[in-house]
C-alpha positions as CSV (number, residue, x, y, z in Angstrom):
1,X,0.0,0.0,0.0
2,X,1.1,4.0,-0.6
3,X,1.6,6.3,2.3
4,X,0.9,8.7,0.2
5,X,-2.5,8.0,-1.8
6,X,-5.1,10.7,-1.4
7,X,-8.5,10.2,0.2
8,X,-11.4,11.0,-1.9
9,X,-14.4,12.4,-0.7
10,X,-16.2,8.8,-1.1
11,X,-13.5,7.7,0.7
12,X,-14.2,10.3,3.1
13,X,-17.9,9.4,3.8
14,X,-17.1,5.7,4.3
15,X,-14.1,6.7,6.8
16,X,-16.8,8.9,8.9
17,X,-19.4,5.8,8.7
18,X,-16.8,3.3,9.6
19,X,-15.4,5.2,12.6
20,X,-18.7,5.8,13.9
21,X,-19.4,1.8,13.3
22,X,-16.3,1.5,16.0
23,X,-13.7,0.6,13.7
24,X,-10.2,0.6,14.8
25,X,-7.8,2.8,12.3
26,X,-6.3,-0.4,11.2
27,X,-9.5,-1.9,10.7
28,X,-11.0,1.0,9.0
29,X,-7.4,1.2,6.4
30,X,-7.8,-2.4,5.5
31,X,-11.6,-1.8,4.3
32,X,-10.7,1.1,2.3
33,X,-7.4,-0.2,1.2
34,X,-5.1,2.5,2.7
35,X,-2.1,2.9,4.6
36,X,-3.0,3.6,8.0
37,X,-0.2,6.7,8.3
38,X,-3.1,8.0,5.3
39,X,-6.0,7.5,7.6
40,X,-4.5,8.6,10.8
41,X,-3.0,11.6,8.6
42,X,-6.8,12.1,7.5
43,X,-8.2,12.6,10.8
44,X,-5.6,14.4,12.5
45,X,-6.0,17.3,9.6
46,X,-9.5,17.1,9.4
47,X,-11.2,16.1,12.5
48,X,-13.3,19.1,14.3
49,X,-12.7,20.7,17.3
50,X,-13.8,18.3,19.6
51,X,-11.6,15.9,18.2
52,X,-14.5,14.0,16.4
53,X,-14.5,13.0,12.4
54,X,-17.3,14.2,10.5
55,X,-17.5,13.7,6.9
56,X,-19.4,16.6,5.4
57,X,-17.0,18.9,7.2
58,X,-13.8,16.9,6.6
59,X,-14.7,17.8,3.2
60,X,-15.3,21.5,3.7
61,X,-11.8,21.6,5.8
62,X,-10.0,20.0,2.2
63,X,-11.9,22.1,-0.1
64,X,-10.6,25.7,2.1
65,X,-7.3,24.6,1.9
66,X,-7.4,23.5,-1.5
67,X,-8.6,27.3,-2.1
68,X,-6.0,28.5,-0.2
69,X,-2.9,26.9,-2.0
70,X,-4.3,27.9,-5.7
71,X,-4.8,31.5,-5.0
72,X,-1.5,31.5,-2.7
73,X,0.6,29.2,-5.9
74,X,-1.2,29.7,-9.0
75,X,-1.9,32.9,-8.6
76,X,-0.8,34.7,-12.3
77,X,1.3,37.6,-11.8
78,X,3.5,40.1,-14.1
79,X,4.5,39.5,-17.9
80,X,2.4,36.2,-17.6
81,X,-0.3,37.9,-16.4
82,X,-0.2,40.9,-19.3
83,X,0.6,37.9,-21.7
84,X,-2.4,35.6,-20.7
85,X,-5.0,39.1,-20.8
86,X,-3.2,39.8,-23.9
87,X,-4.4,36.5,-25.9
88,X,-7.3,36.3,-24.2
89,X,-8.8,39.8,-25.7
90,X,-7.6,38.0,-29.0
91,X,-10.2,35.3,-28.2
92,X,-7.8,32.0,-27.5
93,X,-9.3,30.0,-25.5
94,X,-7.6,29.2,-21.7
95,X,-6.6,25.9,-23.1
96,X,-4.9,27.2,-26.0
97,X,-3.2,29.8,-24.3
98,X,-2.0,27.0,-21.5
99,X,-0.9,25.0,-24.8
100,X,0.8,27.5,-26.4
101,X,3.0,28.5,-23.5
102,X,4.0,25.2,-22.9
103,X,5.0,24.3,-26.4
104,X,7.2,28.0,-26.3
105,X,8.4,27.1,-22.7
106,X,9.2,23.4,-23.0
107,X,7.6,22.9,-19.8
108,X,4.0,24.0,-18.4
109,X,3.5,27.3,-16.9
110,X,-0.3,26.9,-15.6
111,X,-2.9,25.1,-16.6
112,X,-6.0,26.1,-18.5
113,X,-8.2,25.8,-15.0
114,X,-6.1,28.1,-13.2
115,X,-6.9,30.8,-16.0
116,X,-10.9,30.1,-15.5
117,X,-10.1,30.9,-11.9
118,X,-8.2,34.0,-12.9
119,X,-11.1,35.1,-15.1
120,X,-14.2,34.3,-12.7
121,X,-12.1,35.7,-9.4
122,X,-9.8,38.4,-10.4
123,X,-11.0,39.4,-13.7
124,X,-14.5,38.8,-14.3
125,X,-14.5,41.7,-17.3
126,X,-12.5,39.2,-19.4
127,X,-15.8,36.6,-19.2
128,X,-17.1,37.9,-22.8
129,X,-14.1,37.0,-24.7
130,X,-14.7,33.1,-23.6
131,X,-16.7,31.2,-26.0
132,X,-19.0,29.9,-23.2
133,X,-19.6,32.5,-21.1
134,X,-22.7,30.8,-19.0
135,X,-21.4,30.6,-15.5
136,X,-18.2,29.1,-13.9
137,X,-15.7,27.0,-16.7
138,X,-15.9,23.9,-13.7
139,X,-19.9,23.6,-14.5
140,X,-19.4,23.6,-18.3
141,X,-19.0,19.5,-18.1
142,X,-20.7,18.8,-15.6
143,X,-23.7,20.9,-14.8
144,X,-26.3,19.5,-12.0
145,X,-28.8,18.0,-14.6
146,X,-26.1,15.6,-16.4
147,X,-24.6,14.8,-12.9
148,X,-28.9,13.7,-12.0
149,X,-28.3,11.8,-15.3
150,X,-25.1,10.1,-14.5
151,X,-26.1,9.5,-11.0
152,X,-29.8,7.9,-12.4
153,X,-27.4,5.4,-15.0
154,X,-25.8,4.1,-11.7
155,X,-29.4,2.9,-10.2
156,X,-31.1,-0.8,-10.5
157,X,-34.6,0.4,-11.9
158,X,-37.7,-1.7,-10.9
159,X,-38.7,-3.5,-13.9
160,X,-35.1,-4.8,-13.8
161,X,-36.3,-6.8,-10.3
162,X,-36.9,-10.8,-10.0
163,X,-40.2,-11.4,-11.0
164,X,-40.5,-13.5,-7.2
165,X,-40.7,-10.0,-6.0
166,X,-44.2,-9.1,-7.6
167,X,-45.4,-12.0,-6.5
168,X,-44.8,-11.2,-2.7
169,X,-43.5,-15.8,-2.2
170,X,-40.7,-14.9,-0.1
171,X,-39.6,-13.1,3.2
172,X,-36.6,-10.4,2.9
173,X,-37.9,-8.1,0.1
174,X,-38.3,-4.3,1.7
175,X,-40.0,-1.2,0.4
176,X,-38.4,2.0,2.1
177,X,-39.6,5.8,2.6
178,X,-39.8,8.4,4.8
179,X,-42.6,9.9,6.7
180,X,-42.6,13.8,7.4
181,X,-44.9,16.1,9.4
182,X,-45.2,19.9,9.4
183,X,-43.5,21.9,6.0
184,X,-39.8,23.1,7.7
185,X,-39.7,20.2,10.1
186,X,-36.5,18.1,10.2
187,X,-37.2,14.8,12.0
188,X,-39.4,12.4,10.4
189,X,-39.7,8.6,10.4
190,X,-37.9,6.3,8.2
191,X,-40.0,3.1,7.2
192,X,-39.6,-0.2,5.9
193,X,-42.3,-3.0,5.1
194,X,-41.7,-6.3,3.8
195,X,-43.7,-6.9,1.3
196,X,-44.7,-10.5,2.1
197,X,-45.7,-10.7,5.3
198,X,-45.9,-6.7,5.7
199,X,-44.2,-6.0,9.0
200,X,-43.2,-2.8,9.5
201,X,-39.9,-1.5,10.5
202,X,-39.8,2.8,11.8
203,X,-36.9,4.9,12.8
204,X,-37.2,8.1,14.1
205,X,-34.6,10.5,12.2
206,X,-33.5,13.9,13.0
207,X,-33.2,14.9,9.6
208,X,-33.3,13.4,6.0
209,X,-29.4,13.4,5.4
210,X,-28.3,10.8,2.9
211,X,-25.4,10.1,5.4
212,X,-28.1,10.2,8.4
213,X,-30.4,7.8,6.5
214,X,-27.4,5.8,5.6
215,X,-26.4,5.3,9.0
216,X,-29.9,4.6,10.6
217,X,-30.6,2.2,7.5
218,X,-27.3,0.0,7.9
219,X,-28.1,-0.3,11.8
220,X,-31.6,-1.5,11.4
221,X,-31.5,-3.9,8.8
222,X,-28.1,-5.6,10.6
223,X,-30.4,-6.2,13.2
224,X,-32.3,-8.5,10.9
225,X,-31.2,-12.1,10.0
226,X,-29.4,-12.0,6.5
227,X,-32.0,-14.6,5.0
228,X,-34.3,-11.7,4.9
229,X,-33.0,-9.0,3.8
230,X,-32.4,-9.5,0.0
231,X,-33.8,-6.6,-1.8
232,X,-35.0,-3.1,-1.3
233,X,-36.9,-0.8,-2.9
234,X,-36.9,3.2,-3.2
235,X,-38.3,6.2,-4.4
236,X,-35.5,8.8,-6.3
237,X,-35.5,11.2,-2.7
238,X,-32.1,12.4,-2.0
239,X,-32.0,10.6,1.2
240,X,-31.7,7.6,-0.5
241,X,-28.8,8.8,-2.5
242,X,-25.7,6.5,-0.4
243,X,-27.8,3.3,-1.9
244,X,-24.5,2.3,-2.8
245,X,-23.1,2.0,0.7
246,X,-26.1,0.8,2.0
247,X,-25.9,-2.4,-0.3
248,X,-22.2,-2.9,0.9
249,X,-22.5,-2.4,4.7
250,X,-26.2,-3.9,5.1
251,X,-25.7,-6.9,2.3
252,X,-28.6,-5.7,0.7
253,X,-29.7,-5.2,-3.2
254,X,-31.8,-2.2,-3.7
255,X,-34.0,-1.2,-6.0
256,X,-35.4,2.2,-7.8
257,X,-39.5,3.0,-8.5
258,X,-39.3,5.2,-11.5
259,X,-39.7,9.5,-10.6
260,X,-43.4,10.0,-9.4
261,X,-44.5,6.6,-9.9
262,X,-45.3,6.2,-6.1
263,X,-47.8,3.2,-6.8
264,X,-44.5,1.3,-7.6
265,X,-44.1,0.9,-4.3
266,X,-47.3,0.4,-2.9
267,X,-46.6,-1.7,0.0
268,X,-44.9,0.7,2.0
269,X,-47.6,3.5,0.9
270,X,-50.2,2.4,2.1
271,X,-48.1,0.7,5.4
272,X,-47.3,4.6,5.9
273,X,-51.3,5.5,5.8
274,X,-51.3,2.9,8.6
275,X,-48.9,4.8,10.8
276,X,-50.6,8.6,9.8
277,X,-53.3,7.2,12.9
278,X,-50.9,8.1,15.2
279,X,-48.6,10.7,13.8
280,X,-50.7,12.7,11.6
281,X,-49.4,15.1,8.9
282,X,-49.8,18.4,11.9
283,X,-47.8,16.5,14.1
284,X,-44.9,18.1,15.8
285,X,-41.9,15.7,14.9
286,X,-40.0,17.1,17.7
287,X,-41.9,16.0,20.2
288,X,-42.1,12.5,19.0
289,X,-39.7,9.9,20.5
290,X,-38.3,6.7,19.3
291,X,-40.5,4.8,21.9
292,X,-43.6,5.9,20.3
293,X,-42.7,5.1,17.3
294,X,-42.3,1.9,18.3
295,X,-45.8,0.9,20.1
296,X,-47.3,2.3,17.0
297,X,-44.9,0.0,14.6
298,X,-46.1,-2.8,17.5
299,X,-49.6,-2.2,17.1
300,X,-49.5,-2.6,13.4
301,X,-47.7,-5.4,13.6
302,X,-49.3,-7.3,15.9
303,X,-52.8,-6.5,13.9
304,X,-54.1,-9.5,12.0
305,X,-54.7,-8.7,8.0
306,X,-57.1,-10.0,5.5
307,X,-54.6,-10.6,2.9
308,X,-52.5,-12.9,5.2
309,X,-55.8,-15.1,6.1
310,X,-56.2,-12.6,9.7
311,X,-52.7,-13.8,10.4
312,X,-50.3,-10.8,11.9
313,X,-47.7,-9.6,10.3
314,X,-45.2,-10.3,13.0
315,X,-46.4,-13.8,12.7
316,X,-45.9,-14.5,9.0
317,X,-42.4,-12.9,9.7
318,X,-41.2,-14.7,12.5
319,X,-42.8,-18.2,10.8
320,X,-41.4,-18.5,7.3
321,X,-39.0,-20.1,7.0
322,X,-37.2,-18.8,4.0
């Protein structure tokens, strides 16, 4: 393994999920296939001040300093500065400029990004001789609606399921959502049905961060014997967005309903309609505590069903066998 090789903010967001997990350092370099001088280094820089690692502002910490050493190194001073203005009112392009002075120079001088950032910070006036002048050069590639794009590519769509899902034969295949209350209001409860049997799983969160929902996810379902817990399915919220690491800590495959089609995953709608009796919509959130949600989740539970011939669903869970 390198000393050396950087962390990426992936990288980053399994560290903080592993430490939390109570992973030692060694433990948590093996997993990610580090050194663990690159983890320790990791936390020691970017831990906050109360000595804890978070990864959303681990991330925040690298980006400043990252800031920091271009407009402290890169900055474009001088003849290269009057040169680079110079070309640019002739309409080259940052990458041609970059080009051309490294051809000349036999080595490079800057790079075509740092001119963006010379443009955009120091020199906005020169934005109308670039060719695309809609917003900052780092967007051009990758604006938020391709990222949505590449980001959708990545997902298992619901049509692409096991037709034994449909047909509800097996324990161990999960519908997930959340469960808000009044417009503005952070916590909400996270639910999971199984779409066989139709127990009920619900998590009070204190907000609908992917990371949060991650965590909370990963805990609940290792709680569960690994027989049932094969498959999950969706919606496209943002909560939902560490699926990835949610099928590699928890062992589980997930699944996507396609945007708006919320009948896709009826199960868990109409589960949730169950548990609006005792936390309707005007509920305050904030007063609700993990131990209610849980005589509610009990109640359901523990309520025969037509479907299941006015058998519970804690009883068709806890019976199968598969």
């Amino acid at each position: 393994m390198k000393h050396h090789t950087q962390i990426t903010d992936r990288e980053r967001t399994e560290l903080s999920a592993l430490i939390r997990g109570g992973l030692m350092q060694k433990e948590v370099a093996k997993v990610l296939g580090k050194h663990p001088s690159a983890i320790s280094k990791e936390i020691k820089r970017n831990k906050d001040m109360n000595g804890k690692y978070h990864a959303g502002k681990a991330k925040i910490k690298v980006a400043h300093r990252r800031k920091t050493a271009n407009k402290r190194f890169k900055k474009i001073k001088g003849k290269l500065r009057r040169h680079v203005v110079s070309k640019l009112k002739l309409y080259w392009s940052p990458e041609q400029i970059a080009g051309r002075l490294c051809r000349e120079q036999g080595k490079a001088l800057l790079c075509h990004e740092t001119i963006y950032q010379f443009i955009y910070e120091d020199r906005p006036d020169l934005i109308k001789y670039l060719r695309c002048q809609r917003g900052k050069y780092k967007h051009r590639y990758g604006t938020r609606k391709r990222e949505k794009e590449r980001d959708a590519m990545k997902k298992r769509r619901i049509d692409s399921r096991p037709k034994i899902i449909e047909k509800r034969k097996r324990i161990g295949d999960w519908e997930g959502d959340t469960l808000g209350s009044k417009p503005g209001m952070k916590p909400s409860i996270l639910t999971h049905v199984d779409r066989k049997s139709g127990l009920l799983l619900g998590d009070r969160i204190e907000n609908k961060t992917a990371e949060h929902v991650r965590e909370i996810t990963v805990k609940r379902f290792n709680s569960i014997p690994k027989e049932k817990r094969k498959t999950c399915t969706y919606d496209n919220g943002v909560e939902f967005s560490e699926f990835e690491l949610i099928e590699r800590y928890a062992k589980i495959t997930i699944y996507h309903a396609y945007p708006y089609h919320s009948w896709e995953r009826g199960t868990n709608e109409n589960t949730n309609g169950l548990l609006r009796q005792f936390f309707p919509k005007k509920a305050n959130f904030n007063l609700v505590t993990q131990n209610q949600v849980d005589k509610a989740v009990q109640l359901i539970n523990n309520r025969p069903r037509k479907r299941l011939a006015y058998s519970s669903p804690f009883e068709v869970f806890k019976c199968d066998s598969d």
